[in-house]
N, C-alpha and C positions, 0 to 999 in steps of 0.2 A: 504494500500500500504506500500511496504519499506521503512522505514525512516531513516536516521545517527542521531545520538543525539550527541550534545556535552555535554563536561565536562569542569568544573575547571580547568585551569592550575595554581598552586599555591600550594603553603605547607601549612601546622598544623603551622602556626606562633603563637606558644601560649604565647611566651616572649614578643613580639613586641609593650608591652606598652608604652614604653619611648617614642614614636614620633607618630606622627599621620599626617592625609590626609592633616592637613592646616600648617602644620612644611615642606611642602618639596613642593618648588615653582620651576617653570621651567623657564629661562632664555632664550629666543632666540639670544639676542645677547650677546657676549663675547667680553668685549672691549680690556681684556688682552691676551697679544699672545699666552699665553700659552693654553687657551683655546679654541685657533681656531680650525674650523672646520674640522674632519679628515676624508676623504674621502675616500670612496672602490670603483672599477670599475663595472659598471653593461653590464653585456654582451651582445651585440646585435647583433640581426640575421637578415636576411630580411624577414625570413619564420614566416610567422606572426602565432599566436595562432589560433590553428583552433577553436578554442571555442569564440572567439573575436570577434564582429563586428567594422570591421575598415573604413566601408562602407563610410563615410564620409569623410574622412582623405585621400582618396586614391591617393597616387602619385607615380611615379616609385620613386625606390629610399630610399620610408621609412622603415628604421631599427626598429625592435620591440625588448623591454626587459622586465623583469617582476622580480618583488621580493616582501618577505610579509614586514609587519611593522607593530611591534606589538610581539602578540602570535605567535608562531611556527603554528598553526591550523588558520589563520586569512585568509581571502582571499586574493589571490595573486594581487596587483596591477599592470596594463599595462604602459608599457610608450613606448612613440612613436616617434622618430624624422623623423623628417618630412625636405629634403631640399626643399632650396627657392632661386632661380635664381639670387637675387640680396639680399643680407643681409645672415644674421645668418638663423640659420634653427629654425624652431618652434617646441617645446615638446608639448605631447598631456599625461595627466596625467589621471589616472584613478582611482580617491580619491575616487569614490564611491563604487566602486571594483563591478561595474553591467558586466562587462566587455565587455563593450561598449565604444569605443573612439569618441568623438564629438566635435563639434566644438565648445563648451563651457567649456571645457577643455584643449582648448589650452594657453600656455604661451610662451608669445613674450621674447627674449634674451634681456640682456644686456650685450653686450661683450658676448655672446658665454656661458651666465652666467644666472641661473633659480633660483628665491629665491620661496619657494613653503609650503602653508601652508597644511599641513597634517597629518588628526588621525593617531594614534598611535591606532589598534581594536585587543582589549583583549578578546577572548571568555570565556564566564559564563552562560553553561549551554546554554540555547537559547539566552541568551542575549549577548551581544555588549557591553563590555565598552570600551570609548572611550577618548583617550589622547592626545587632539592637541598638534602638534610640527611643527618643520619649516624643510625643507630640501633645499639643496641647491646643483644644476647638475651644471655640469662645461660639456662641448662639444668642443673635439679639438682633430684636427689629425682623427678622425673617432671613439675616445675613450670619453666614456661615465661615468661622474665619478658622483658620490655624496655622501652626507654624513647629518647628523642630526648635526645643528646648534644650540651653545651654551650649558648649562649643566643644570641639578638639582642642586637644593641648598637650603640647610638645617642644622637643631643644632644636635647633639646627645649628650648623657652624655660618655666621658671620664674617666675613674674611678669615683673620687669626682669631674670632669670639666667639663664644657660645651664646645664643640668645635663644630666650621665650617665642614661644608661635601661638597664637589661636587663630581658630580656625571656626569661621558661623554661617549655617545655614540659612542664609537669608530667604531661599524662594521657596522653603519648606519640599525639595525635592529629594532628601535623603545625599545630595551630593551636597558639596563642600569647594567644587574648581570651577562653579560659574562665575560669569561676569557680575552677579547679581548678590555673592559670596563676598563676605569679610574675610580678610587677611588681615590679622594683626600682629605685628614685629616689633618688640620690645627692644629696639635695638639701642639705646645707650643702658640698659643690664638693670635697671635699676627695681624692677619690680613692678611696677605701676606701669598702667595703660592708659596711654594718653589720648584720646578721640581725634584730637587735632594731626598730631604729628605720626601714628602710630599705627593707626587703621587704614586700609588701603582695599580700594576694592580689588576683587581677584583677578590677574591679569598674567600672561606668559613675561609680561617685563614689569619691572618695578622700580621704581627712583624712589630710594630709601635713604636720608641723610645725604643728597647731593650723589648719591653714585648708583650708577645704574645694577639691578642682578636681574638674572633669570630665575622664573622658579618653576621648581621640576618636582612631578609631584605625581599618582596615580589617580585609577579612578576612585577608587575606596577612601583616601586620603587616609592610607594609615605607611605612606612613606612621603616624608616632603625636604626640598636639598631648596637653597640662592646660590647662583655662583655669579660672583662681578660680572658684567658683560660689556665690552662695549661696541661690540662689531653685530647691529640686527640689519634686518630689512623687512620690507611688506609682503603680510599672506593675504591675497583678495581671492575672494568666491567669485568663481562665475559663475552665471544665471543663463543658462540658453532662453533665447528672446520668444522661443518655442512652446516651453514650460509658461512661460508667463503670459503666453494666449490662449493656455490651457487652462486656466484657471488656477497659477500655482499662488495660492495666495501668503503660506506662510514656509519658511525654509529656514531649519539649524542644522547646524554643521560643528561635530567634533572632530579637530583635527590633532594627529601629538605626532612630536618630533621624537627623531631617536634618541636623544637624552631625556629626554622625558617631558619636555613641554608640553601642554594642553590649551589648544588653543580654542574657543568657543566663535563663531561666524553664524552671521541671518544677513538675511534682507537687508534689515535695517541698520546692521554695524558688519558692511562684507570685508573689510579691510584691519586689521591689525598688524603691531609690530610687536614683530618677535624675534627671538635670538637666531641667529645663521645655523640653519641645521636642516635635514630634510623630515618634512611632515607627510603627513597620508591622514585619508579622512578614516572615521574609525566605528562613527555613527553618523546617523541623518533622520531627520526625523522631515517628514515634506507634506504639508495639507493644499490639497487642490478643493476649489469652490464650483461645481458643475450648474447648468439649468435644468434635469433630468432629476431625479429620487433614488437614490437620495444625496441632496445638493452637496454637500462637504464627505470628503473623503482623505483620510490618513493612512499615510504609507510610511514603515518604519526600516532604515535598512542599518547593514550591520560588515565589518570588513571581513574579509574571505579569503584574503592571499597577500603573501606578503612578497611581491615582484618587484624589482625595479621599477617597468611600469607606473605604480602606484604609489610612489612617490614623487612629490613635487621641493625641488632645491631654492632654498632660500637662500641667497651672497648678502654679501655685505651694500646697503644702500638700492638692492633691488627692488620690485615690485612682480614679485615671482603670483603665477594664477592659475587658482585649481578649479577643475568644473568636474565636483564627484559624480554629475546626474549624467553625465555622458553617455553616448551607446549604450543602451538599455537591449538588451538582449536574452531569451529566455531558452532555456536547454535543460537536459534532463540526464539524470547520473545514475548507471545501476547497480546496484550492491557486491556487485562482482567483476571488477576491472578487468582479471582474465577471459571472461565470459563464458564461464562454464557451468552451461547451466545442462540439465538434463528435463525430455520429454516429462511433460506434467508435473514440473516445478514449480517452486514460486520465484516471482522475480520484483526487488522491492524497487521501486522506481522516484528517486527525490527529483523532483520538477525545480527549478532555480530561475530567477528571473535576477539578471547580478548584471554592475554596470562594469565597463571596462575602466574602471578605476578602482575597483576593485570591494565595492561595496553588492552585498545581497541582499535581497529582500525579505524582510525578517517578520513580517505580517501586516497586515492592512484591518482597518475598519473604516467603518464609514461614521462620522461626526470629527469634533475636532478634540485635541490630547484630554482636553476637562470638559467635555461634553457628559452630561448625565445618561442621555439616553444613546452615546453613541453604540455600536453590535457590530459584532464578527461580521464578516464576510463566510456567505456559503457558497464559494466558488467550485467546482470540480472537476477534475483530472479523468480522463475517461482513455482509455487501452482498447484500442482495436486492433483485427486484424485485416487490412485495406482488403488482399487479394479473396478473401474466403466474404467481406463485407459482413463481420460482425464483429459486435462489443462482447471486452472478453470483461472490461469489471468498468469500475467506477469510484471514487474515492473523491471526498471532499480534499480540499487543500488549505493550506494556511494564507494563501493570497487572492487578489481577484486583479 
């Protein structure tokens, strides 16, 4: 049958010796103000997921939202408010992302207020790794808000100094290396965190005290290196003028360099500067806006190879340009490279839709990333035999 495989989301970190997995500890609570909790709104619908079973939960009245935490490619988590005739209303959390809502899932308020333990799910390949963190909803007015509690915190080397790191989750996405992410460097040693001079949004370049670094870090943020820099150039996104008469209306792009850089691109900021190194894109997340049902559709892709190819070289004062959506092309892989199959066999057949830059298609739905009611795609993969003019099977697939 059809299968989706995943991949890696993560760079070539090949500098990232300086700090390791037991240097960078997670904090859920922040006693200082400065590192309270920042919250984004999560949008809610009444039209529940049609993919959901909300069968137990069911009241008039409940609004459904949903968002990942973690990987871009992670399963979507449900959340549910539920009103209650007398008191605060109950959320109904979907940690385990079966997407099923239960009554063992539910979290009583206090004040209108949800403190909520939940993985942070990294995909690797088939595997799950998993990053507990705390989140915390606020419910008021009929607005849904939350946001990830507390920071990372850790040492790095400084030129010849050891300094303090934290690390804050600003866009409530379980990541920690967006542009939308606090970096704070304590960099004259002294203890204190300064807002002014100190915090920095998250960026592949950084002017810290007059002098430029690179920072190198993964997707997990549980390794992070600065090394001085002073030789970058521009990484810009191309946008084929094709896509964008297609309806492409929104486009993110992770891109990371072989020492580790991560560098974050959209629409709206196609352009960054970062240190001289070669990058390759590594995720893509792309929403198209159609006139047909249903209007908005989301495509998630994910890297597949690691070629020549698909990297792009940055020099020194260049304007070096990647265009991950390039030749799109769809082909099909069978379980058996030798091809040795025998009469009345089974043959397992992964369908790929991958660009030649080196990204695959990791799954599609139709609505946009925080859409409530966005649903699968039921696309299907169907096996014939042209000369005999029959279908031998049939199989849903993970794309459309």
């Amino acid at each position: 049958m059809p299968v989706l495989r995943l991949f890696l989301l993560s760079g070539c970190c090949t500098l990232l010796q300086t700090a390791s997995v037991d240097d960078w500890t997670y904090h859920p609570g922040a006693s200082q103000a400065a590192f309270r909790t920042q919250s984004v709104i999560l949008p809610l619908s009444e039209q529940r997921p049609e993919d959901v079973d909300a069968a137990q939960i069911a009241t008039p009245g409940t609004r459904f939202g949903q968002f990942r935490f973690g990987s871009f490619d992670s399963g979507r988590i449900v959340v549910a408010v539920v009103p209650q005739p007398n008191g605060p209303p109950h959320l109904y959390l979907d940690a385990n992302r079966d997407r099923k809502l239960t009554q063992k899932e539910r979290h009583d308020a206090a004040g209108n207020v949800w403190s909520v333990n939940l993985n942070a799910d990294f995909l690797d390949g088939f595997l799950v790794n998993s990053d507990e963190r705390k989140l915390r909803f606020r419910y008021s007015n009929g607005i849904l808000i939350y946001g990830t509690v507390g920071f990372i915190e850790g040492k790095t080397r400084l030129d010849e100094r050891t300094v303090g790191i934290r690390r804050v989750d600003a866009n409530a996405n379980g990541r920690f290396s967006d542009s939308e992410d606090e970096l704070w460097v304590d960099h004259n040693s002294d203890g204190t965190w300064d807002a002014f001079t100190e915090r920095f949004s998250f960026a592949p370049m950084l002017r810290v005290a007059d002098k430029r670094y690179s920072t190198l870090t993964d997707v997990r943020s549980q390794v992070f290196a600065m090394e001085a820099n002073t030789q970058t150039g521009l990484l810009t996104l191309q946008v084929p003028e094709e896509l964008k008469q297609r309806g492409l209306e929104k486009l993110n792009v992770v891109m990371a360099g072989r020492t580790g850089s991560l560098v974050n691109l959209n629409l709206n900021s196609p352009s960054a500067r970062v240190p001289v190194d070669e990058y390759r894109a590594v995720s893509l997340v792309a929403t198209f806006e159609r006139t047909e049902f249903p209007p908005v559709w989301t495509y998630t892709f994910v890297n597949r190879t690691d070629t020549a190819a698909n990297w792009t070289e940055v020099t020194e004062d260049s304007d070096a340009k990647c265009d991950p959506l390039r030749s799109i092309q769809l082909s099909a892989k069978l379980d058996r490279a030798d091809g040795s199959y025998a009469t009345g066999g089974h043959v397992r057949i992964t369908p790929v839709l991958s660009t030649t830059a080196g990204l695959e298609l990791q799954g599609a739905y139709y609505g946009r990333e925080s859409t409530a009611s966005a649903g699968e795609p039921t696309a299907t993969v169907t096996l014939g035999d042209p000369i005999a003019d029959q279908q031998i099977g049939v199989r849903s697939s993970g794309f459309n």
